[in-house]
C-alpha positions as CSV (number, residue, x, y, z in Angstrom):
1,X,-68.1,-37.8,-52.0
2,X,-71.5,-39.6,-50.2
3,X,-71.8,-42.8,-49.6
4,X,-75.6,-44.5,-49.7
5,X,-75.7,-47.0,-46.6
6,X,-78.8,-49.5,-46.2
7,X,-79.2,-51.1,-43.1
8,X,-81.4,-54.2,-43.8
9,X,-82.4,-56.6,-40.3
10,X,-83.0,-60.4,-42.2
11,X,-85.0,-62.9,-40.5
12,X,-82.6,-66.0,-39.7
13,X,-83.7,-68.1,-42.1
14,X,-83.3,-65.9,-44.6
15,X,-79.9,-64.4,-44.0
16,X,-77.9,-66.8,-46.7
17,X,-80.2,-66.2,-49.2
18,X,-80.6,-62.4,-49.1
19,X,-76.5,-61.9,-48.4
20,X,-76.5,-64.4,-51.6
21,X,-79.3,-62.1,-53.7
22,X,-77.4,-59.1,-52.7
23,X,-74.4,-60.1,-54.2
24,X,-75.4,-62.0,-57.3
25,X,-78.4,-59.5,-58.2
26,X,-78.9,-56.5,-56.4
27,X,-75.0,-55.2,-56.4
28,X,-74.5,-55.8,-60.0
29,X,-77.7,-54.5,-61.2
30,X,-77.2,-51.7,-58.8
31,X,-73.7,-50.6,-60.5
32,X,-75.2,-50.8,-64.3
33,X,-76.1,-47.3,-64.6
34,X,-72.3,-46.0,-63.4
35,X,-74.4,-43.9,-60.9
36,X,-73.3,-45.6,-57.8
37,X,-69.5,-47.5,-57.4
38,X,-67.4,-49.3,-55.0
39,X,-69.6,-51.5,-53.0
40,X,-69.1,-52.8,-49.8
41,X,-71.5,-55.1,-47.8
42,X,-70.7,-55.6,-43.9
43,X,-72.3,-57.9,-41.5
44,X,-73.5,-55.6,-38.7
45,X,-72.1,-57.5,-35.1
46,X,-73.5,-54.5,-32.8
47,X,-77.0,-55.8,-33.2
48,X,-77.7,-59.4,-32.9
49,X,-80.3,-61.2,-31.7
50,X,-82.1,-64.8,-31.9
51,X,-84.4,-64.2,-34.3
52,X,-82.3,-61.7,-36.9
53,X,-78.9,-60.4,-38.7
54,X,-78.0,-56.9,-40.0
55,X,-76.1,-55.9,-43.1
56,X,-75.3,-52.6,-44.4
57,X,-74.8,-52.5,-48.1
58,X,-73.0,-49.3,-49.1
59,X,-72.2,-47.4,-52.0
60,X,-70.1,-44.2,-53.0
61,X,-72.3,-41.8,-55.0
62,X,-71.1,-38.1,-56.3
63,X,-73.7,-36.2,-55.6
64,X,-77.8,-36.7,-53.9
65,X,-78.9,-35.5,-57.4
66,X,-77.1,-38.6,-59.0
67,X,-78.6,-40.7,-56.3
68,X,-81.9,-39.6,-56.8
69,X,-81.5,-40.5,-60.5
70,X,-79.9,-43.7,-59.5
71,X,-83.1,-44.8,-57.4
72,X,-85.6,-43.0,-59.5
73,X,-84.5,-45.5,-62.6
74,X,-83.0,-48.2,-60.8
75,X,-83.2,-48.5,-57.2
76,X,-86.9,-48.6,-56.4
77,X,-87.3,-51.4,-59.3
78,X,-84.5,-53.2,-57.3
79,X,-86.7,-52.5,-53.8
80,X,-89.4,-53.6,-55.2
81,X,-87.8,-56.7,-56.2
82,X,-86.3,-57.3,-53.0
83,X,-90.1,-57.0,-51.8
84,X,-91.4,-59.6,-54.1
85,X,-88.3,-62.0,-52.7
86,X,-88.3,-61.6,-49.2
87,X,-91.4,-59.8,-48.2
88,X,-91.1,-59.0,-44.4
89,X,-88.5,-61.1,-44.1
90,X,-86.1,-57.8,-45.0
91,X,-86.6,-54.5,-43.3
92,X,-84.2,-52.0,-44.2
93,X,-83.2,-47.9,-43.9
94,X,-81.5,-45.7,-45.8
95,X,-78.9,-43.0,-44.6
96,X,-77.0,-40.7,-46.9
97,X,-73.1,-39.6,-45.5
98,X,-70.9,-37.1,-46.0
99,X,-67.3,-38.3,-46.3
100,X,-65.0,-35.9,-44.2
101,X,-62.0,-36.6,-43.9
């Protein structure tokens, strides 16, 4: 099992509103194909500052072939959505884990 984390740093002002867009848009659109389940969105408290907030947004994927599926037919339309929205407002990274347990 691999879980796809995004680690997005939101400008202040737009924290509600992306946390809000995440969670009324990008998450359900995100799980349509099947490709990617069980998502879990976290506010990240190691890295604050004045002027920004992190989130990681995570999903469990089966495989990086099924990922790269997922984002080839949904995920970059959702990025570049996100884009439109919130311009550089939202920076974000991906990172692909292993779950070892």
């Amino acid at each position: 099992m691999l879980i796809y984390n995004t680690t997005y740093q939101v400008t202040v002002d737009q924290a509600r509103t992306f946390c809000v867009w995440l969670h009324e848009q990008y998450i359900p659109r995100a799980q349509e194909s099947d490709e990617v389940r069980n998502p879990r969105m976290c506010h990240i408290l190691s890295h604050r500052d004045a002027d920004s907030e992190c989130f990681s947004l995570q999903f469990e994927v089966e495989s990086s072939a099924r990922l790269h599926h997922w984002f080839k037919h949904v995920g970059s339309a959702l990025n570049e959505e996100m884009l439109r929205i919130f311009g550089d407002a939202v920076t974000g990274f991906p990172t692909m884990m292993e779950v070892i347990e």
